[in-house]
N, C-alpha and C positions, 0 to 999 in steps of 0.2 A: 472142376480140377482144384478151386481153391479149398474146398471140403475136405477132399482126397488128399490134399498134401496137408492140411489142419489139423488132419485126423490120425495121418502118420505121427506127425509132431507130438501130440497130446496123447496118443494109443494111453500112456500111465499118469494124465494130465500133468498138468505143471507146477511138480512141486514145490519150488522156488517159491513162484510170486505163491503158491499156498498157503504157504510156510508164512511168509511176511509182510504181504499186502494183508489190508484188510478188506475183507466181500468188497464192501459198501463205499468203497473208496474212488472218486472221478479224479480223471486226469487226460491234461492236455498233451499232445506230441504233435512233430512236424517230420516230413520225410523230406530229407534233405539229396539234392544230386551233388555226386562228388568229383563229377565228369560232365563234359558240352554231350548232346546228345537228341536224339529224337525221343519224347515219354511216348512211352507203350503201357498199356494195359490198367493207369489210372482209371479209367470208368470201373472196369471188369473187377479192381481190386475195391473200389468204392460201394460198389452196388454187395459186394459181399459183406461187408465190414457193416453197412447199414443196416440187413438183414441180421444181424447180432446185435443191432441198436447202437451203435457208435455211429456219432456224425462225424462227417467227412465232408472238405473242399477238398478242390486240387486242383492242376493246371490239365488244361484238355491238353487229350492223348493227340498227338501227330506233329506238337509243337515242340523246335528246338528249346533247351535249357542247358545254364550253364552250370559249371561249378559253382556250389555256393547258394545255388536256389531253393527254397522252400517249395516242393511239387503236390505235399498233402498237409492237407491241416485236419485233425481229428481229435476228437472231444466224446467220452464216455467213461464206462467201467474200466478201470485201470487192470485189472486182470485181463480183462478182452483184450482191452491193446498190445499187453504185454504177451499174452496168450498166440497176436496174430504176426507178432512183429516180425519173427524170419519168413512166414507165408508170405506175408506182404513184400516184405524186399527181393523175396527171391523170385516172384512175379514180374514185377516191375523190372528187376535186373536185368533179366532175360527177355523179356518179351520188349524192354527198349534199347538192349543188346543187339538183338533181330535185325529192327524196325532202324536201326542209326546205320546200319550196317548196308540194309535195303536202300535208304534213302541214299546215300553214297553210291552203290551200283548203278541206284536207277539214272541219277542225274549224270554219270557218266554213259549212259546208253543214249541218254534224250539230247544229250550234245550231238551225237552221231546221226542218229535216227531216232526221230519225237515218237516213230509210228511204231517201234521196238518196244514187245510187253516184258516185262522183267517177273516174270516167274518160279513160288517157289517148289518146291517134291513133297514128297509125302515121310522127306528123310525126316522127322521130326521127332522129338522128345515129349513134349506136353500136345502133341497134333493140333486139332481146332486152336489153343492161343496160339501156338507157333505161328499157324496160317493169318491169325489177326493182325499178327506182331507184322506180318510180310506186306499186308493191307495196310494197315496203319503208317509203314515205312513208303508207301506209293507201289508197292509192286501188284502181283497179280497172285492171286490164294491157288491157282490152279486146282485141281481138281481137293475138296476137302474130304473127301470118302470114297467107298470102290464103287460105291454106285453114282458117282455122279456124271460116268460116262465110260462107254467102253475103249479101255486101252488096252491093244494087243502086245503086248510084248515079248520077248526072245526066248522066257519060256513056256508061254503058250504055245508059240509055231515051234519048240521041240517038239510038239505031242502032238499040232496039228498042222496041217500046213499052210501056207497064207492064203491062199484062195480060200480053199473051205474055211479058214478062222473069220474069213471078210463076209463069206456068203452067211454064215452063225450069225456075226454082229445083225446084221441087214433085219433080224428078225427081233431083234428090242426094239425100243419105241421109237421113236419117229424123235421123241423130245430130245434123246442121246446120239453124239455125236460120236464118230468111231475115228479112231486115231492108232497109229500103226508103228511101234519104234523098228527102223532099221539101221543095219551096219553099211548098207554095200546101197551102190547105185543101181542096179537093175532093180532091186527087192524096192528099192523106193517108187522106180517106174511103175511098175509091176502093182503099186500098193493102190497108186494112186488111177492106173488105168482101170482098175477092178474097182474105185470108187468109193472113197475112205473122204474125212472129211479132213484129216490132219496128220501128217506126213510127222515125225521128229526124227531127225538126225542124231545117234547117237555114238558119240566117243569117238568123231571124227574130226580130223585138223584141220584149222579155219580153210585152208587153199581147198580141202574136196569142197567144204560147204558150201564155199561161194559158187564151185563150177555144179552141184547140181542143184543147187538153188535156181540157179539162173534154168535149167532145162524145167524144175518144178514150175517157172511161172505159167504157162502156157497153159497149168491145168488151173480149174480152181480150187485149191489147197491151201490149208494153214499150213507155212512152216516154219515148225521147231527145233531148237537146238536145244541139246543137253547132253552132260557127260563131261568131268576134268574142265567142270568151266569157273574160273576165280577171279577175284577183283583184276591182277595181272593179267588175263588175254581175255576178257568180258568184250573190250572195246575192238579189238580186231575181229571177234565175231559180229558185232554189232555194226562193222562195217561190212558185212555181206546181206544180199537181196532177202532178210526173212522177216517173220511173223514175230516170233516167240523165244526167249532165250531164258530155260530155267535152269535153278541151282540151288541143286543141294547145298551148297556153299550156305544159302540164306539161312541156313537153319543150324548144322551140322557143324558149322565152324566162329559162329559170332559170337564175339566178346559180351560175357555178360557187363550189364552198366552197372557202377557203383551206386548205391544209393544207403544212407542208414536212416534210422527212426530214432530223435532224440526226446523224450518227456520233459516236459516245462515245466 
């Protein structure tokens, strides 16, 4: 990804520093936060930047920082730097936007229930960093691609219907785990009698959760919540009997974090 937005950038390179840097010219910068925050994506933006021969320090990713803190130190071709500077912040921004956002959720689930996974969707923008940004904040990547497990969902069983959709999964690998989103409490019974590994509850008000939660335990099933879930009622779902509680939220609505790049 960091190529791919690089490449955006530069599509008619960068006339500017062209113009008035000279080639052969080194120089130092630091990347500063301009907000408290979780760093996201320091390694991922380091390890690119070195692969262009610029060295890089920086502060490891997962750890809070304040306003006012130096998170990179970098030393090379003053064109490269200059060449990476919005790539690089707009990385960072975003993906410790995420992860400050995750870490805030999660520690308000694990006050309620430690045993509650804080999960993000596949709502994403940049995908695979997004899902880092959600790791990196303490949450759960949930699934990162369509293969990494079969989920049935509400337009599948349009075209098919849940028994024949469950008896289909049964015939991938043994390694993939099948999981079923419903709306209604029968189709849940229904999901989980017929032998699915993971139940989600979707786009239903904490009061049903908790009452088929509680008839879900009997089986053994993961269960998920998802759907209209935000920092605002995170924690009343997190006080009902489940597994899992994902949110597009993690992804779709967080603040990106300040950060600029000054040259020394």
């Amino acid at each position: 990804m960091f190529h791919i937005l690089l490449k955006e950038d530069t599509l008619f390179g960068d006339i500017t520093s062209e113009a008035i840097i000279p080639e052969n010219m080194d120089a130092e910068a630091v990347v500063v936060a301009h907000e408290k925050g979780v760093l996201a994506g320091a390694e991922y933006v380091a390890n690119n930047l070195r692969e262009m021969g610029i060295y890089v320090s920086y502060v490891e990713d997962s750890k809070w920082v304040n306003s006012g803190e130096e998170v990179m130190h970098l030393r090379g071709n003053a064109r490269k730097i200059l060449i990476t500077e919005r790539t690089t912040l707009n990385i960072l921004g975003r993906m410790s936007g995420i992860a400050t956002l995750t870490r805030s959720i999660t520690n308000k689930v694990r006050k309620i229930n430690p045993n509650i996974r804080v999960a993000a969707t596949r709502k994403t923008l940049w995908g695979y960093l997004d899902k880092i940004a959600v790791k990196i904040g303490g949450g759960d990547t949930h699934r990162l691609n369509l293969g990494d497990m079969v989920m049935i969902k509400d337009n599948h069983l349009a075209l098919v219907p849940m028994e024949e959709a469950i008896r289909r999964a049964k015939k991938v690998s043994f390694t993939k785990k099948i999981e079923v989103e419903v709306e209604k409490e029968e189709d849940a019974i229904k999901a989980v009698e017929t032998g699915v590994d993971i139940i989600m509850l979707d786009n239903m008000p904490v009061d049903e959760v908790c009452t088929i939660a509680k008839k879900l335990r009997k089986y053994s099933v993961i269960i998920e919540v998802s759907g209209g879930i935000t920092p605002e009622n995170v924690e009343s779902y997190a006080r009902c009997d489940i597994d899992v509680i994902s949110m597009g939220y993690l992804t779709h609505s967080a603040k990106s974090m300040n950060f600029s790049l000054e040259i020394h």
